[in-house]
Every structure is written in C-alpha cells, then in structure tokens.
ZAMARGU-4260 file (C-alpha; in steps of 0.2 Angstrom, whole numbers, plus 5000, padded with zeros to 4 digits):
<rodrens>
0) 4843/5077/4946 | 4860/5083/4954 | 4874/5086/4938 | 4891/5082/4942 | 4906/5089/4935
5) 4923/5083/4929 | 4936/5096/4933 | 4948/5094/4915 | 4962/5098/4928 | 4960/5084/4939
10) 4947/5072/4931 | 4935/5072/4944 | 4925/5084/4955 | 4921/5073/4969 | 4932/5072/4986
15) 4930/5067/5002 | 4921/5079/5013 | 4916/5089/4998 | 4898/5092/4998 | 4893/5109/4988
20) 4884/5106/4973 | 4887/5115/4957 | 4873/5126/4950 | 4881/5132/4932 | 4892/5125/4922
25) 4911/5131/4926 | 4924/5135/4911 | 4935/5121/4915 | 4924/5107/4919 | 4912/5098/4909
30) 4896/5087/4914 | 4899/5067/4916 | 4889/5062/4902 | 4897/5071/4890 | 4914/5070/4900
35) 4909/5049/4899 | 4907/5043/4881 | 4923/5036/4870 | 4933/5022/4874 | 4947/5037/4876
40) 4935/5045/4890 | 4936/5031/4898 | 4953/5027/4896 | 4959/5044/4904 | 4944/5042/4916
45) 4954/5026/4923 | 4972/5033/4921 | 4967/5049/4931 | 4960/5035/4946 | 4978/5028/4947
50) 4986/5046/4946 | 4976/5052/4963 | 4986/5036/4971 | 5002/5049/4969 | 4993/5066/4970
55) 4978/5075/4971 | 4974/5094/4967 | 4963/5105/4975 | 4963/5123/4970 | 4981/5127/4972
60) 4986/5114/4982 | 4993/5098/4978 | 4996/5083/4990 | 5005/5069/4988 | 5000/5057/5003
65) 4994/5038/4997 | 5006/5028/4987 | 5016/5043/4985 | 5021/5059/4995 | 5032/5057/5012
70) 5032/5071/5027 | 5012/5069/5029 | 5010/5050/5030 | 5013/5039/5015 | 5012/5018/5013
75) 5029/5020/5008 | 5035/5026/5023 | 5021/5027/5037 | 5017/5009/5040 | 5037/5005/5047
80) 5038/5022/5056 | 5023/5014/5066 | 5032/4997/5069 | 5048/4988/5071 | 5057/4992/5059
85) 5067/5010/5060 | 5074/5020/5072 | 5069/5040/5072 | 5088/5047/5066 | 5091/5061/5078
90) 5100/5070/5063 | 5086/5069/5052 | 5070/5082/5048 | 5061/5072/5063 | 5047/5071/5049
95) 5033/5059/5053 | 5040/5059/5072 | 5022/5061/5081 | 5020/5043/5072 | 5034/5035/5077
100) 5030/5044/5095 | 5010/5036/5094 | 5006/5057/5097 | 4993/5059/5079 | 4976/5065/5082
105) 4964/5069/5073 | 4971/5087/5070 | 4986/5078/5066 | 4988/5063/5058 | 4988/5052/5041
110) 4977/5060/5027 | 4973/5045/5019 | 4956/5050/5020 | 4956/5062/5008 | 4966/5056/4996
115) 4959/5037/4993 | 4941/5043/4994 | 4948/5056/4979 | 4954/5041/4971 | 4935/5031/4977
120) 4927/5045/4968 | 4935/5041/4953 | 4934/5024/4953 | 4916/5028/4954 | 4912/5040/4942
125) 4920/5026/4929 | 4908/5012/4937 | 4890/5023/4934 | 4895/5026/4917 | 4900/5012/4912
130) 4884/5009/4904 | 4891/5021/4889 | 4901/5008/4883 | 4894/4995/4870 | 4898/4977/4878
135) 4914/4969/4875 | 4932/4965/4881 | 4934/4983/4881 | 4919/4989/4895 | 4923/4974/4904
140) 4941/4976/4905 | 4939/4995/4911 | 4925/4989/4923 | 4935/4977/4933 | 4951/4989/4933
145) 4940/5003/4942 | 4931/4990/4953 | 4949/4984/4957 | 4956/5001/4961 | 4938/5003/4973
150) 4944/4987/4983 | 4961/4991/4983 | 4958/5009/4993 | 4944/5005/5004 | 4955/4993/5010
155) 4972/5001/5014 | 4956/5014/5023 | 4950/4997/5033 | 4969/4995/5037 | 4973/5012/5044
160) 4958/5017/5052 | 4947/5003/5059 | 4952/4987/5070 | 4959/4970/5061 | 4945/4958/5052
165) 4949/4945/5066 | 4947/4956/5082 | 4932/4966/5075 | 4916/4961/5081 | 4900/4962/5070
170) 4898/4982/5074 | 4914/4989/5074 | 4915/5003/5063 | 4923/5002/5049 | 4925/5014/5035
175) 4912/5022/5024 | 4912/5009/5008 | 4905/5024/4996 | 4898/5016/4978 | 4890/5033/4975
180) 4894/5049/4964 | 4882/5058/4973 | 4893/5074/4984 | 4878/5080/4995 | 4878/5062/5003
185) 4886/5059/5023 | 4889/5040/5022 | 4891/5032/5041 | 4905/5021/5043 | 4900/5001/5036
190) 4903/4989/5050 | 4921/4984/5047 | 4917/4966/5043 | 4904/4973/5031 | 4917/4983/5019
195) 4928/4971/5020 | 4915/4958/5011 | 4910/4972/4999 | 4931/4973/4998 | 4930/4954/4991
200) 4915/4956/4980 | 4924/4969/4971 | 4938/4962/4969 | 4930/4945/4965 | 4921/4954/4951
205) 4935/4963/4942 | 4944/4945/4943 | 4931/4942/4931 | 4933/4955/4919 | 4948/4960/4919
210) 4963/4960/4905 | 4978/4947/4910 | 4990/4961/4907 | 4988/4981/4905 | 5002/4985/4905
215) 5016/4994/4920 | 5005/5005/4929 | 4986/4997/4927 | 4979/4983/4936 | 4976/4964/4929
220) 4971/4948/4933 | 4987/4942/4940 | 4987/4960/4953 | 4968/4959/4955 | 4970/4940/4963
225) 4987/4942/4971 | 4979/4959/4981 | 4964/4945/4983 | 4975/4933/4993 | 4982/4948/5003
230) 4963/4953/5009 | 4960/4933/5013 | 4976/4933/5022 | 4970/4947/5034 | 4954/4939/5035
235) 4959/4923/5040 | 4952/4914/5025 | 4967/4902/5022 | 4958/4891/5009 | 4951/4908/4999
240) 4971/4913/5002 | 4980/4899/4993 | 4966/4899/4981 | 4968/4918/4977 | 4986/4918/4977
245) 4986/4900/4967 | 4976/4909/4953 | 4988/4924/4954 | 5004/4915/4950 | 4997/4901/4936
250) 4992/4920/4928 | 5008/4928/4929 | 5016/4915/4924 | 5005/4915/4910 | 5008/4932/4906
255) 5029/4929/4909 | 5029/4937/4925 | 5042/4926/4937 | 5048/4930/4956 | 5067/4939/4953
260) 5080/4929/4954 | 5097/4933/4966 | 5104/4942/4952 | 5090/4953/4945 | 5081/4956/4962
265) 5091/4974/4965 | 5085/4980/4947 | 5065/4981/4955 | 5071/4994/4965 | 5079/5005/4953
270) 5066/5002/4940 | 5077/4991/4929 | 5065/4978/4930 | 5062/4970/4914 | 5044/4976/4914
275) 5039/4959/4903 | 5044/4946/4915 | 5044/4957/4932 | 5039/4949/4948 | 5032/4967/4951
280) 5010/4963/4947 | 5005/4980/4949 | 5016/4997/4952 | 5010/5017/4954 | 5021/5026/4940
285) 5030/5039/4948 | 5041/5049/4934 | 5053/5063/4936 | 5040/5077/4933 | 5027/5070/4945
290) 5039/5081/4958 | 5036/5065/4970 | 5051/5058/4977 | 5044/5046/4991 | 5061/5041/4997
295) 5066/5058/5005 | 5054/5050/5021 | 5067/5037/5024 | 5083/5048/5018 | 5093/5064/5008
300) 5109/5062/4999 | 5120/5077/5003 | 5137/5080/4999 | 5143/5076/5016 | 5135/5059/5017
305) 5117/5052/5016 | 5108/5059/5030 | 5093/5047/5035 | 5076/5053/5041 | 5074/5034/5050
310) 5087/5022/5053 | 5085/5005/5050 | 5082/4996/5067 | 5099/4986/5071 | 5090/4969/5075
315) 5082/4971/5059 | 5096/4974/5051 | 5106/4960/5060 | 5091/4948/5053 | 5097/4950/5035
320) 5114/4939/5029 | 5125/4944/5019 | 5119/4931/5006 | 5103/4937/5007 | 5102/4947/4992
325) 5088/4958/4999 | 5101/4967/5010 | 5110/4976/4996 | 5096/4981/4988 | 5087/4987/5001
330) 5101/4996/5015 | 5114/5004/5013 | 5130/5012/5026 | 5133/5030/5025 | 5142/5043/5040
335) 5136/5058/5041 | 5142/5071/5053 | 5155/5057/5059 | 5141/5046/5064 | 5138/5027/5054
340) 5122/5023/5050 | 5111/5012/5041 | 5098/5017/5030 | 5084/5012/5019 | 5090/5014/5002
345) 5071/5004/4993 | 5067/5022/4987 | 5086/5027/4984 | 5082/5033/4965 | 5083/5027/4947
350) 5102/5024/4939 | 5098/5043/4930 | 5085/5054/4935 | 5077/5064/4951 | 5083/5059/4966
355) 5073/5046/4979 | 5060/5045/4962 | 5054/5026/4959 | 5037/5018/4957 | 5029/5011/4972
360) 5026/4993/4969 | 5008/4988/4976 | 5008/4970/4974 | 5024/4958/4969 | 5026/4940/4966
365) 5034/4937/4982 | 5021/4944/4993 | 5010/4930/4984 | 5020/4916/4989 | 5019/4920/5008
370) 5004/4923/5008 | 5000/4907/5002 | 5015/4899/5013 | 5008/4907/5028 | 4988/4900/5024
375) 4996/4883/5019 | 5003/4882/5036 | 4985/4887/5044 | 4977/4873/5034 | 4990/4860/5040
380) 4998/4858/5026 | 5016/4860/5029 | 5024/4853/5013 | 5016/4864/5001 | 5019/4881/5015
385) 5038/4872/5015 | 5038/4873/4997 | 5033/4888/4994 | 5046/4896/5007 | 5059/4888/4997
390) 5054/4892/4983 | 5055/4912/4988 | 5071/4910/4999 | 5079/4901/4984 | 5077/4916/4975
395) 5084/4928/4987 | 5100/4918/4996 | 5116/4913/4985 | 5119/4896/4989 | 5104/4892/4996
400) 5101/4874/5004 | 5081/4870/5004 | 5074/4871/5022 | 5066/4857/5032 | 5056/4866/5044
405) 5042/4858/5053 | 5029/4864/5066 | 5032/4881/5075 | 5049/4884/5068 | 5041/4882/5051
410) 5029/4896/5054 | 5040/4907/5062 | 5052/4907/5046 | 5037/4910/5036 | 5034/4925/5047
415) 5052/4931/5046 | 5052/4930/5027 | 5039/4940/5027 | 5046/4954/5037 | 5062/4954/5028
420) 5053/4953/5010 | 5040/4967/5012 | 5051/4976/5026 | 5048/4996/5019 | 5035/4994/5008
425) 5021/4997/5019 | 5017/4981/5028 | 5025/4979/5043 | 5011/4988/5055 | 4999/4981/5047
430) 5004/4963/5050 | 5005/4967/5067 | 4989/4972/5067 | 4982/4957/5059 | 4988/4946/5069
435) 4982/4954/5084 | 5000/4954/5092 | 5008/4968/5105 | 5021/4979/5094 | 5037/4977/5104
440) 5054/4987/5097 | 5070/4983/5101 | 5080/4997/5113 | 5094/4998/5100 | 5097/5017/5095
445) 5100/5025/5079 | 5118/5021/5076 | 5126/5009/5063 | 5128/4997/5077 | 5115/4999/5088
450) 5120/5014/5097 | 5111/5031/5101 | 5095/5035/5103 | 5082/5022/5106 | 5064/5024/5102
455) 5054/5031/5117 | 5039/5019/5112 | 5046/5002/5115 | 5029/4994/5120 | 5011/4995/5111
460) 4998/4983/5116 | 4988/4974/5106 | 4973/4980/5110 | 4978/4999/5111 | 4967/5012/5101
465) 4981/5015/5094 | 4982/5003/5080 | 4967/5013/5075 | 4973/5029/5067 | 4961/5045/5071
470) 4948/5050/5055 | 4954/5068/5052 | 4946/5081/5060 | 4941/5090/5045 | 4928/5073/5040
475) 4921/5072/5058 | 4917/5091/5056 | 4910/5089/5039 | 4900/5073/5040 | 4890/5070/5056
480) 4889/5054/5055 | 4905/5049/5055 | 4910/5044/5072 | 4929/5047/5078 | 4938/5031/5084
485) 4940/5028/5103 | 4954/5039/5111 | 4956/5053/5102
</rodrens>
C-alpha cells in the first residue's frame, strides 16, 4: 500500500504531474492518517485547499497563478486580456502580451494546470479521509466544502482548456476529473461532457451538506448553488439555472447577504464590504503578507501617474454611464508620460495597505441574477428575466426607471449587463466561449479616447483552436496519456 505524505509547509504532497513515490518518512512531512484525525486537522486540511487558489510552493519556488498571481495568467486578469475588453498599453510591461496576441503554446501559456490540480489534490486528500471524522454537522459541512472546492477547479480547467458544453461532442476531451490521492496514476482526459456531469454531482452533493455560512473566505450553500447556476448556465440547463440560482438567493438572503446597493457598491472593491450582508457569496482572501497583488496585471501606480498594463477598450468604456455606478468603481483616468488613459482600477488596493492587494471575489449576488435572467429569457419567460434585470440595474443606476424590454432587445440588455457587471473578473472570454460566438474587438487603440495602438487581433472565429488553451508541455511530457489540444 502506497503512503502519502503531508508536507507541513504546504499541506499536501500531491501536484499535478508529480508521480515519485516516497520511500521514508521525511523531517517535515507527516503520513495522512496521522496528518488526518481532529476536527483541527481537518480544518487546516480545508483552509490550505482554499490557500493553493492564491499560491502554491514547491521547493523554493512559489507561484501565484489561479485566483491570484498576474504576469503568468491569472482569472483576474487572463480571461479580458483574451477578449473585448482592454487594449494592450504600449507603455506598459507588455506582460500577458502573447495572450492578448493568441501567441501561447504549450511551452508558453496559462499554468492553470498546475496549480488547480494542487488545489484537486487537496480537496482530495480531505474527501478520502473524511471517514475519521465521527458523523455530524461538522464532517458534513467539511465534506461539501472540499467537494465544492473539487467542482469549482475542475471547472475553470473545463473552461480554459477544453471546448464549450454546447459545442463539444460526446468525445471531446476534456480535463482529467482526478477523485484519487494516488501520485503514481496518469489520468486521460474525461470526455468534456463527462467532467462536467461529475462538475454537477459534486457540487449537487456539497449543496447537501454544506454550512449556510462559513464565514469570508470558505464556501456555503448560498456560493455552492450560485457557482451551480453558473455550470447550468454554460451548459445550457436553463430550468437547472434559475433553479440553482433561485436556491442561491432565498439562502443568502437568509443568511443577510443582499446585492449592493448604488451607494455601497464601490466598498466590494476595496474590501469595505460589510462582510455580514455582502452581495459577495464566496471570496479568496488575499492579505498584505500573501505578497500577492493581483492588480499589477491590469496597472502600477507611480509617481508620475498610473501606468496601465491593459487599457480599457474605448467601446467598453463608452457602454458604461455616468450613472452607472459600476463606472467609478471599476475605471479610473490617469496620464502618464503626457498620454490619458483609462484603466482598470477593480484590483486598485484597500483604503490602507499593499498596493493592487484585494480579495478575488469568486461568486457575487449579481452574477446570480443574470444567470437566472439570461435562462428566464431561454425558458420564455420574459417577465420574470425582465424582473430580475431590474432588479440588478436598479441597484447599479441612480435614478433608474424600470425597463420594459421584450424579445431580442430584452436578451441583448441581459447580455450587456452581464458584460458590464462581471467585466474584469474573469468572465468575459469565457462567455464568448459559451455561447459559441466569433470574438470580435473593436479597432480603437490604447488612449483615453480611443486613439493609439489597436489590438493586432481584431477577429477570432468561433471555432478556432484557440478558445482551447494548450495543456502545458511539462503534463504532456509527464503523463502519456494526456493528449495535447489541436493546433499546438
């Protein structure tokens, strides 16, 4: 029988592509069933799952590219780089440029990989041993957070790395859904529609068993069934969707969670949320000495000015009014080097501390609603998409007057708020994606007002390979039955 060992350092042994096994006992580590036995084993078991969604050590080396991190791909950052949204600033670092320029490969691109299969493996270890715990609210509650937390990354993997639910066939690859602790296995990819059922059984399990409120920085029932109606939106499910996202809101609201009004919504972004009755269902805690400031991959203040890394896309920009609340809270106006432009302030920093150092916020209240609006609409059922739409809007416009759209005019303002809501948080490229639409940016340039240097990449088509970020090169070395996504 294999032994596997929890480095004290980092909470868990097992990575992806990581397949020696241990013969002896090493100084720091300890064996899982010791390492797995108190409800305060557990509970550091489950905190050091959500920390590998900020970093992840090996050896010496620390990266810092899932929830957190910036240069080397982030879902802060990577998912706009990859769409509409910004400009590449021609006065910036030109980080994350061979993204924006559709140039990655598998030598070179998003190491996702790595780090949410670090954050699988820990998930994991907490699921095999659960067993040590006696039965109660306790075991169930730490079982559905780390089946949630499984779910969650094998996901944003299906996302990144393999084609949409709705365009894949019954064999497309997908991702390898690993349930095992075992280091010495290769898993293949799961067919893409495959992971993404055992996606929704997870997540349909911890919904289960999971506390209504963990606090900031866990998962609960009101996250678990809000991420639920995001996995049914991509899939097409629109009755699963507004069920999901039905259940998500009666909980929060159960728990005091409420969608931000126009005069609190600015205080999510610098982390002056009241943390009681936040719209905000599930963040990743990034503090001061995590070293982690996720919003130097959009822009650096300097003394001279704030010099962006991406400017925000001029159309974009021109899409937001200036009652729209959203528009303060997330761009700003700097000129640097003599040049104005505008620039995505989401990741800006706290009123005090480390500069561009926030939590990411995972899943929010606002999310819910359009995806509940957008699978009303897909049921016929304008009225209730109608109403929630309001109900958002009314909450991001001063002086807003309830709209009365219908048909196709209805769905595309459902669309729209959904750009504008989620538009830097990580969402943009994969709506896109989902709904099996050609990326098309605008040919404004990097400047305030729409000037300078366009993107070179106006045009993907839908069906390009690239919507399908390579599998590092490193896993296809390692693992022979991985198999590298067409055209790279």
């Amino acid at each position: 029988m294999k032994k596997i060992y929890i480095y004290t350092s980092i909470m868990l042994l097992t990575l992806a592509g990581c397949k020696k096994e241990l013969i002896q006992n090493p100084s720091n580590a300890v064996n899982t069933n010791n390492a797995y036995v108190t409800e305060a084993d557990f509970t550091n078991a489950v905190l050091g799952a959500y920390s590998a969604m900020i970093f992840v050590t090996q050896g010496t080396v620390t990266t810092t590219t899932y929830y957190g991190g910036q240069d080397g791909g982030s879902m802060a950052t990577t998912p706009d780089v990859l769409s509409d949204n910004v400009v590449l600033n021609q006065q910036g670092r030109k980080s994350e440029q061979d993204f924006f320029n559709f140039k990655y490969t598998g030598n070179n691109t998003w190491n996702l990989w790595q780090n949410a299969y670090s954050v699988i493996g820990r998930a994991n270890n907490i699921i095999t041993n659960i067993g040590h715990l006696k039965d109660g609210t306790f075991k169930n509650n730490i079982l559905g957070e780390a089946l949630a937390i499984r779910a969650l990354a094998h996901f944003d993997l299906l996302r990144v790395y393999a084609k949409s639910y709705t365009s894949a066939s019954a064999t497309d690859p997908g991702v390898p859904y690993v349930t095992s602790v075992d280091p010495s296995l290769l898993p293949s990819r799961t067919p893409d529609k495959t992971a993404y059922d055992m996606v929704v059984a997870d997540l349909v399990q911890a919904q289960g068993v999971i506390g209504a409120d963990n606090g900031a920085g866990r998962m609960n029932k009101p996250a678990v069934e809000g991420i639920l109606s995001r996995v049914y939106l991509y899939r097409g499910e629109w009755q699963n969707c507004v069920t999901a996202a039905t259940a998500s809101i009666t909980d929060a609201t159960a728990t005091g969670h409420q969608l931000a009004s126009t005069d609190n919504f600015g205080n999510i972004w610098i982390d002056a949320d009241n943390l009681t009755s936040t719209e905000v269902l599930f963040r990743v805690i990034i503090t001061d000495q995590d070293n982690d400031p996720i919003g130097v991959g959009y822009e650096q203040a300097s003394p001279n000015g704030v010099k962006p890394e991406y400017s925000v896309d001029f159309g974009l920009y021109t899409l937001y009014t200036n009652n729209d609340v959203r528009k303060a809270a997330y761009i700003d106006t700097s000129t640097f080097n003599g040049i104005l432009y505008n620039y995505v302030k989401k990741y800006f920093g706290r009123a005090t501390g480390n500069a561009n150092v926030v939590d990411y916020k995972v899943i929010r209240l606002g999310e819910v609603y359009l995806n509940r609006a957008e699978a009303y609409y897909n049921l016929a059922n304008q009225a209730a998409a109608r109403t929630d739409l309001n109900t958002l809007r009314s909450n991001r416009y001063t002086g807003f007057v309830p709209g009365a759209e219908t048909g196709t005019t209805l769905y595309t303002a459902i669309l729209l708020q959904r750009r504008l809501e989620l538009a830097f948080e990580g969402s943009r490229f994969f709506d896109i994606k989902r709904l099996n639409l050609p990326l098309e940016r605008s040919s404004f340039g990097d400047n305030g007002d729409g000037k300078g240097t366009p993107a070179s990449v106006k045009t993907v088509p839908a069906t390009s390979n690239l919507f399908q970020l390579p599998i590092p090169i490193y896993e296809i070395n390692v693992n022979k039955n991985v198999t590298q996504n067409p055209g790279y």
